[in-house]
C-alpha positions in Angstrom: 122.4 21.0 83.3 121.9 24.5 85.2 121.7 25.6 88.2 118.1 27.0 89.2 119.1 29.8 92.4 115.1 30.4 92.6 114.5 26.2 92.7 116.9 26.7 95.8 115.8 29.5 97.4 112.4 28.3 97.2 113.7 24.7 98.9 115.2 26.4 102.1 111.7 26.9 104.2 111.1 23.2 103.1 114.5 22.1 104.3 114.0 25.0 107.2 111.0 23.3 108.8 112.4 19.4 108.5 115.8 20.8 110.6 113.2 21.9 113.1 111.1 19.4 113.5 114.2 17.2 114.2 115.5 19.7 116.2 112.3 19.3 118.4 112.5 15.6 118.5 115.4 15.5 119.6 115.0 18.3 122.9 111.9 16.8 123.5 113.3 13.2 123.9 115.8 15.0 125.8 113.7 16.2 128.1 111.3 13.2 128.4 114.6 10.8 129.3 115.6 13.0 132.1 112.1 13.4 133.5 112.1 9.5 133.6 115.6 9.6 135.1 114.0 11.8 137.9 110.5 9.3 138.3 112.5 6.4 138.2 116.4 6.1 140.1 118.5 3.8 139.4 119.3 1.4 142.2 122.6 1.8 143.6 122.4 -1.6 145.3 122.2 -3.9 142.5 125.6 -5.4 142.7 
């Protein structure tokens, strides 16, 4: 078994673009809960 370093090399704008894209998942589902944080309040009389 060897080692290909171009094999690599050639992976890491693959493996580049999937850590971005869940990157901009995440921030964007971030963003989206506060904005309905800020639309909707919670109650503060429930109890």
């Amino acid at each position: 078994m060897t080692f290909n370093i171009q094999a690599l090399l050639d992976s890491l704008p693959v493996m580049g673009y999937g850590m971005l894209g869940i990157f901009m998942v995440i921030v964007t589902m971030a963003v989206l809960i506060k904005l309905l944080n800020a639309v909707f309040p919670e109650d503060k009389k429930k109890m």
